[in-house]
NUKOLDO-523206 format. One record per residue: residue in three letters; x, z, y of N, C-alpha, C in turn. Coordinates in pm, whole numbers, padded with zeros to 5 digits, always signed. Layout:
ALAXZYXZYXZY
...
// end
This chain:
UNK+16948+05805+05663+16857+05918+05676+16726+05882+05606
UNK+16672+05996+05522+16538+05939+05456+16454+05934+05553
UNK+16339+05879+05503+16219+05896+05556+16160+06015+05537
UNK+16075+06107+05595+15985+06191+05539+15830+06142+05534
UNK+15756+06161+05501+15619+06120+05450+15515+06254+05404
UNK+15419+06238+05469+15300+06358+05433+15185+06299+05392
UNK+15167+06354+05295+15039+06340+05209+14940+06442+05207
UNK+14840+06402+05242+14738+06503+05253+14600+06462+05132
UNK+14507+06553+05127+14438+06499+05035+14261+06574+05074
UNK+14264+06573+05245+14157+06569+05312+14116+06731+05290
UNK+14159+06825+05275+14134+06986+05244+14113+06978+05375
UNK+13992+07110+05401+14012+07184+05553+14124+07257+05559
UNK+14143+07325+05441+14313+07454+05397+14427+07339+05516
UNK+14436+07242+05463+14535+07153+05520+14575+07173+05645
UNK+14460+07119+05733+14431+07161+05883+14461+07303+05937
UNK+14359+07380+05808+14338+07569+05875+14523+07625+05863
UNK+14588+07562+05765+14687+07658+05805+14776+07590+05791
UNK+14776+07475+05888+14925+07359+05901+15035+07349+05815
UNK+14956+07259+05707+15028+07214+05569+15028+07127+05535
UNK+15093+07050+05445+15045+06895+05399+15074+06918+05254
UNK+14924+06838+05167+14954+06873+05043+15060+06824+04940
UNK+15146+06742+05027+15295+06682+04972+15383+06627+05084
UNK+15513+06608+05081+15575+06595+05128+15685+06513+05078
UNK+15726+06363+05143+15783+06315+05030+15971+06320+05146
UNK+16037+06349+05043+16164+06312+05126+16260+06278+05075
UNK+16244+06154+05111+16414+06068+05014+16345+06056+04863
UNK+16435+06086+04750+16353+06060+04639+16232+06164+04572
UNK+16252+06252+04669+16213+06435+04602+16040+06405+04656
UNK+15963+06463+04568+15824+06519+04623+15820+06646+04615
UNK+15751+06731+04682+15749+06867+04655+15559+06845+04707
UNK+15472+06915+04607+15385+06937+04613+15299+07080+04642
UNK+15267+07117+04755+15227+07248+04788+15144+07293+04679
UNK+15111+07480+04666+15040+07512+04598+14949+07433+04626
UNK+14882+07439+04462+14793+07300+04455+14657+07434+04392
UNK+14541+07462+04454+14409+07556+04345+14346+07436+04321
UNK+14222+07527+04223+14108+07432+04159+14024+07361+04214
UNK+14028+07367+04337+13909+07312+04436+13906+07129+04429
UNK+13760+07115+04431+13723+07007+04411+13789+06957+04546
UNK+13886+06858+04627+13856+06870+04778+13812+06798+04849
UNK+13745+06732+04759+13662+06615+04850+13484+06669+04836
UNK+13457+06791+04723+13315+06834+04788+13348+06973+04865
UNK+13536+07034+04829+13529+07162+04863+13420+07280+04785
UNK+13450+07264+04681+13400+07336+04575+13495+07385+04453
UNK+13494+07493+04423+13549+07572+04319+13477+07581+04156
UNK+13467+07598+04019+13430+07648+03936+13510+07799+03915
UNK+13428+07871+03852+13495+08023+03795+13571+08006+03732
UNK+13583+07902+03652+13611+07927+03464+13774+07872+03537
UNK+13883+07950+03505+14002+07914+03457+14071+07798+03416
UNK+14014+07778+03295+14064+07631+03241+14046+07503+03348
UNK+13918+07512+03332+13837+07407+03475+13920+07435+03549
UNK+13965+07530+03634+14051+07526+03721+14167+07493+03702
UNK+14238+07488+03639+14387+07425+03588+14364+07312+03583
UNK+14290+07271+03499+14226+07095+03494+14227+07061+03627
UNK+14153+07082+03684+14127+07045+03877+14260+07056+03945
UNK+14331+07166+03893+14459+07161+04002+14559+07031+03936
UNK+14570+07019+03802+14651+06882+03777+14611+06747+03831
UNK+14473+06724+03792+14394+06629+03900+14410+06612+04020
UNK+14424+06690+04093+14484+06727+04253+14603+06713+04274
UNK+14706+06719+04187+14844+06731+04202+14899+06575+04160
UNK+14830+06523+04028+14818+06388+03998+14809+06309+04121
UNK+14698+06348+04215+14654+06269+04308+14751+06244+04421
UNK+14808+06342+04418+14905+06401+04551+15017+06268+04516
UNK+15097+06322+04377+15194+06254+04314+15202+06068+04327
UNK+15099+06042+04278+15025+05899+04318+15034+05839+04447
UNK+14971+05910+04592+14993+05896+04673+15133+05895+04723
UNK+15220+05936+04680+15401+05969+04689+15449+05844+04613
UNK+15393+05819+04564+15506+05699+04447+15557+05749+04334
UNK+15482+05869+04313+15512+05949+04174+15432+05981+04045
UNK+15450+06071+03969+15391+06052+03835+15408+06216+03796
UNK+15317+06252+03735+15323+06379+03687+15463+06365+03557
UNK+15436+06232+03516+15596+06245+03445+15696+06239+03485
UNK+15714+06253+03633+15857+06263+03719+15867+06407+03755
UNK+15756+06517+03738+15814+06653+03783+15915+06744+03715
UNK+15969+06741+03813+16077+06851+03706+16134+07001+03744
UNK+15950+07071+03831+15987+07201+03821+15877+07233+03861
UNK+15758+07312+03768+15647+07367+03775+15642+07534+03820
UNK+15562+07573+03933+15524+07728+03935+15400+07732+03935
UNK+15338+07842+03872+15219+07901+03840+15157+08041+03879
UNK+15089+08024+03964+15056+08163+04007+14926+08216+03989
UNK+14897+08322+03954+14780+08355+03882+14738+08505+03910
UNK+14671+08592+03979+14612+08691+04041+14595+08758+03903
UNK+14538+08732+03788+14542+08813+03671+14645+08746+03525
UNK+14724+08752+03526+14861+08719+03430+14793+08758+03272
UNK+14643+08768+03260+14632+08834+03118+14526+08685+03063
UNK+14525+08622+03177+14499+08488+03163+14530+08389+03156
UNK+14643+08369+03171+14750+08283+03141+14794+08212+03030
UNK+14779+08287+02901+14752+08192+02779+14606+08094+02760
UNK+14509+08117+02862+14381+08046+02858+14436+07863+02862
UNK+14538+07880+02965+14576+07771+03047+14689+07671+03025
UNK+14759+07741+02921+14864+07658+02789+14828+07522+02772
UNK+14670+07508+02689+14644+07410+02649+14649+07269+02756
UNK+14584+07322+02867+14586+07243+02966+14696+07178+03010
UNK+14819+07290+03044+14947+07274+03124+14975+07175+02986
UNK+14967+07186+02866+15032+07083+02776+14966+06925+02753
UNK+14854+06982+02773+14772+06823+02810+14864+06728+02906
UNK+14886+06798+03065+14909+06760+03150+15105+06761+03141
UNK+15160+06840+03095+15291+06829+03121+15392+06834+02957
UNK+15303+06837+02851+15381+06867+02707+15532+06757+02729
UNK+15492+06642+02739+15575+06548+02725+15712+06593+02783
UNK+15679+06623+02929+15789+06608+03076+15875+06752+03007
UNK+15767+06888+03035+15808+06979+02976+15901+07033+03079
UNK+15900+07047+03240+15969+07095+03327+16026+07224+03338
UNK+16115+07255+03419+16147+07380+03423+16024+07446+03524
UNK+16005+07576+03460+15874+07618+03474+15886+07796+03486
UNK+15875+07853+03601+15798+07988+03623+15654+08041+03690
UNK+15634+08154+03623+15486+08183+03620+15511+08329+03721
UNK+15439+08329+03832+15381+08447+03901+15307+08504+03900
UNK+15286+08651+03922+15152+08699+03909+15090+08760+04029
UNK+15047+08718+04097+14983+08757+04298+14875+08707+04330
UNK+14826+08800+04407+14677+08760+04491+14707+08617+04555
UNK+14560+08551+04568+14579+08419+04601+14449+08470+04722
UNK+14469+08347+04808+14399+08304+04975+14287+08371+04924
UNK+14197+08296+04816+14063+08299+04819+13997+08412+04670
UNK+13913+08519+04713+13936+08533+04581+13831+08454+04425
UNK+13797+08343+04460+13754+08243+04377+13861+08187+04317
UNK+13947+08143+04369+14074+08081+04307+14193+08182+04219
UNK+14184+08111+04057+14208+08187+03905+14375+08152+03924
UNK+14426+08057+03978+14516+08047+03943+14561+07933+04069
UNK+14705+07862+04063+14752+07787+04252+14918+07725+04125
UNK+14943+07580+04162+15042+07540+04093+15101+07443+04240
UNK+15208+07503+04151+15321+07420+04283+15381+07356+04188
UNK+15449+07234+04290+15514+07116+04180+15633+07044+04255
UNK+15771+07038+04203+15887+06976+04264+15925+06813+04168
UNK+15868+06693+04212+15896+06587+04141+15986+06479+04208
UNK+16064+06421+04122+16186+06296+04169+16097+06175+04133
UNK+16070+06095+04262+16064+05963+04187+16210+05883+04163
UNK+16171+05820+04062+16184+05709+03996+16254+05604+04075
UNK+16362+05554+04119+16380+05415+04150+16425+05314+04081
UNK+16411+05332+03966+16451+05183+03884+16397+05131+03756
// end
């Protein structure tokens, strides 16, 4: 039987609506929607990009804490309240994932807060050998 394992990454969100920002089980991570928020000042920027940047940073962090690697994910979702923004955020997602290049769908729905441009969820395998 695996272990399960929760990773948190100190959000109030965490607490307010009984979540953990990863979850590790057996070899699989699954990383909850991940937004732009800084979460260790709990702060947002407007700008889009910045926010994509921040959510890989966050998701990096998550991954790390798991025993994983943004080069072990291998299934990205993207959700984004205005979909006409979404090419802003290419560059970024390729910064952060060109290499891996996961299987990947994009949503378009209201998110929790309306500061938050965009929310990425992430399904990654570590690695055992």
């Amino acid at each position: 039987m695996s272990k399960r394992i929760r990773i948190s990454s100190g959000s109030t969100f965490e607490e307010q609506m009984a979540y953990s920002r990863a979850v590790v089980d057996g070899e699989w991570v699954f990383v909850s929607g991940t937004t732009g928020f800084d979460y260790a000042a709990m702060t947002i920027v407007d700008d889009i990009v910045a926010q994509t940047d921040q959510c890989f940073r966050n998701i990096a962090s998550a991954l790390e804490q798991a025993g994983s690697s943004l080069a072990d994910v291998v299934r990205v979702t993207y959700v984004l309240p205005d979909a006409s923004l979404f090419p802003q955020c290419w560059p970024v997602m390729r910064q952060y994932l060109g290499k891996v290049k996961p299987a990947a769908m994009m949503i378009s729905a209201g998110l929790a807060d309306p500061r938050m441009r965009i929310e990425i969820e992430v399904t990654a395998r570590k690695r055992t050998g």
